[in-house]
C-alpha positions in Angstrom: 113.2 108.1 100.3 113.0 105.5 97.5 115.4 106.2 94.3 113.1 107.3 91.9 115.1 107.1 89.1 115.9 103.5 89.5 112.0 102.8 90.2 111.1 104.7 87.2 113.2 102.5 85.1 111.7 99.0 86.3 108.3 100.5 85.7 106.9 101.1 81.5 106.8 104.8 80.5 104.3 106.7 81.1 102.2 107.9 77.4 101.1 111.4 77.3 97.5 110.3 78.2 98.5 108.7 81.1 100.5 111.4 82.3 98.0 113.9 81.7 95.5 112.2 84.0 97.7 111.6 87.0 98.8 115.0 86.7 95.3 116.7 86.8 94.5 114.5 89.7 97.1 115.9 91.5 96.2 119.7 90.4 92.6 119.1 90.7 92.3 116.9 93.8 95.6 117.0 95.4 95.9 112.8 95.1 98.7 111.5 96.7 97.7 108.1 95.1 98.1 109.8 91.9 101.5 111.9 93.0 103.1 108.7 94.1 102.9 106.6 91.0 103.6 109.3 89.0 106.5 110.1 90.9 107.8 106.5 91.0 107.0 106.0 87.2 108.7 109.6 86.1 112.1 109.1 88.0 111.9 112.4 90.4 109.4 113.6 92.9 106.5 115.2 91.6 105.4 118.5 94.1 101.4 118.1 96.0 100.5 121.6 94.4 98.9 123.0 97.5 100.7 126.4 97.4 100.0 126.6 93.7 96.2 126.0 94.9 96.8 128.4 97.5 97.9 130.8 94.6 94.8 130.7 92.4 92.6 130.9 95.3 94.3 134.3 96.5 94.6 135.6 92.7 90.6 134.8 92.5 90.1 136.8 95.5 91.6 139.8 94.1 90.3 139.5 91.1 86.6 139.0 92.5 87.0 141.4 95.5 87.8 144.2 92.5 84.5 143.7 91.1 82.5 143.1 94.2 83.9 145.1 97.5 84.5 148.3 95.4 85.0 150.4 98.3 81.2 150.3 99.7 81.1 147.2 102.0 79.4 144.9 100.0 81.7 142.4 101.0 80.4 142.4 104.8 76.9 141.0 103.3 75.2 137.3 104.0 77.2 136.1 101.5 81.2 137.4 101.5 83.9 137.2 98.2 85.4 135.0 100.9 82.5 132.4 100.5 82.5 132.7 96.6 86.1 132.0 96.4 85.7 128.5 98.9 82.8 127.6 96.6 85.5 128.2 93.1 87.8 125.8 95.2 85.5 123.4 96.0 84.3 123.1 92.6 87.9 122.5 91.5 88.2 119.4 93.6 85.0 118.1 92.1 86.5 119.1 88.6 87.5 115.6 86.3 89.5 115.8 83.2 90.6 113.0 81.4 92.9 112.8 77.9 90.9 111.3 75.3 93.5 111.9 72.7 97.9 112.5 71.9 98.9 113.7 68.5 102.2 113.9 68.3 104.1 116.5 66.0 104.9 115.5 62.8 108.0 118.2 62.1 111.2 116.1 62.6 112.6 119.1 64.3 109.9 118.5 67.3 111.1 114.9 67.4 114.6 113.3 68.4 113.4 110.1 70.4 109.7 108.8 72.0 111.0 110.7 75.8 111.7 113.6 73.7 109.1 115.1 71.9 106.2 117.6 71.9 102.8 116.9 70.1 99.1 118.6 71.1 97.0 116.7 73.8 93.3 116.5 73.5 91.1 116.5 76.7 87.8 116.4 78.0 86.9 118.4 81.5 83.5 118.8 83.1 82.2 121.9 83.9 79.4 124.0 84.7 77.6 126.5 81.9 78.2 130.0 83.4 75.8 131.4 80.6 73.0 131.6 83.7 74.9 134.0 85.5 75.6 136.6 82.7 72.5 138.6 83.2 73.1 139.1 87.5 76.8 139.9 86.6 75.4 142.7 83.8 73.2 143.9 86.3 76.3 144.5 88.6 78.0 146.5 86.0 75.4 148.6 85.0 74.6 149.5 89.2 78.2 150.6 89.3 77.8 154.3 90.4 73.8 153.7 91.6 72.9 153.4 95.4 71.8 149.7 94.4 75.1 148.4 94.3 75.4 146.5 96.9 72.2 144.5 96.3 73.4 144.0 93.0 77.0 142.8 94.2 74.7 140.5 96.9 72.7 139.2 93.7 75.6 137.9 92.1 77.5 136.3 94.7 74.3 134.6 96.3 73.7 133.0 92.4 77.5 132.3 91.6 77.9 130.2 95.2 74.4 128.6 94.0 75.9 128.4 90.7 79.1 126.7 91.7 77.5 124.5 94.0 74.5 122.9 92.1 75.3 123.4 88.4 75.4 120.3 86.2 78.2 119.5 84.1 78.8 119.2 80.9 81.8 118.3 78.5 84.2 120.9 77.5 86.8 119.6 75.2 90.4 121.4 74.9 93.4 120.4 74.0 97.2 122.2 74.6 101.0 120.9 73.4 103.0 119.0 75.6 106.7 117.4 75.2 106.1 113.5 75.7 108.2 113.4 78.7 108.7 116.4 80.9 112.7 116.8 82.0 112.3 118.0 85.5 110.2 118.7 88.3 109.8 122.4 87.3 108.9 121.2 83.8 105.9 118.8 84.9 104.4 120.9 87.4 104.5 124.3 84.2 103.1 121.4 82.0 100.4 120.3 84.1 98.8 123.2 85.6 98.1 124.2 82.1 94.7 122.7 82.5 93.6 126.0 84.4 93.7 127.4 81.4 90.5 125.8 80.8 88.9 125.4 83.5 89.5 128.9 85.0 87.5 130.6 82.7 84.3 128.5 83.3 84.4 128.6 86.9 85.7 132.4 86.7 83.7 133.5 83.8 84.0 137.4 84.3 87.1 138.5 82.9 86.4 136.6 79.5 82.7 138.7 79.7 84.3 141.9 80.1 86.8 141.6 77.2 83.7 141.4 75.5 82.2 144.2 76.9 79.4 141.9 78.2 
């Protein structure tokens, strides 16, 4: 194993922008290209992120198979929760966000040297527009205690794996705070899957649609 601290100080620092983007690779697409320079270039090994994939895939699944299994079997259908959740992952990989932006804070109290400070981050991340699906996942809610339930739970699975699959993108901008240089391991890997807080609700639209009562 390669000192990493002593490769990370023959190589420039990385800016916020370019951190950003090497880390989403790695949360997005799992790119050891990416995890090994930014290893090299931070000073300490950054972690692949497959269990924290693993995590969000199982926490969808949950979170879907509440709405859609509800105790009747609509599950065992053509199309399963199972397939809607591989179709959310698979979108992820295809998922590119890129920093177009680094402000940092302008309070001397965020600020004690360029390694060691925090600032906001602007980004860019294509996505699909979920708006399409709205209607099929109404329809689910209003069959809730009707015998056509389970069509309706088919309905919307069928059109959100279409949905996820084909879809276009199109630019959603966000942006989130960030220290300049992360201390630790633990500290990147908090930072960087931060971006899910983005991209989750436009690949898992539901949750925002009922807080608003649809």
């Amino acid at each position: 194993m390669p000192d990493l601290s002593r490769t990370a100080q023959t190589h420039m620092r990385l800016s916020p922008t370019e951190r950003f983007d090497l880390q989403s690779r790695i949360v997005l697409q799992g790119d050891e290209t990416a995890r090994t320079e930014l290893s090299a270039r931070e000073g300490f090994e950054f972690p692949d992120l497959e269990g924290s994939r693993q995590s969000v895939a199982w926490l969808l699944r949950q979170e879907l198979a509440a709405r859609i299994e509800g105790g009747d079997g609509a599950s065992t259908g053509p199309i399963t929760v199972d397939d809607a959740v591989a179709a959310v992952m698979a979108r992820l990989r295809r998922t590119r966000c890129v920093a177009t932006a680094y402000q940092p804070s302008d309070d001397p109290d965020d600020y004690r040297d360029a390694d060691d400070q925090t600032g906001t981050l602007a980004y860019t991340c294509q996505l699909p527009d979920a708006a399409a699906l709205r209607p099929v996942h109404a329809a689910l809610r209003a069959a809730q205690d009707s015998p056509d339930r389970h069509q309706a739970a088919q309905r919307l699975l069928a059109a959100y794996v279409e949905h996820l699959s084909s879809a276009p993108d199109r630019p959603v901008h966000a942006h989130h705070a960030v220290v300049s240089r992360p201390y630790s391991a633990d500290h990147a890997v908090m930072q960087s899957m931060a971006v899910m807080e983005t991209i989750l609700p436009a690949l898992f639209p539901f949750d925002g649609w009922e807080d608003g009562d649809d």
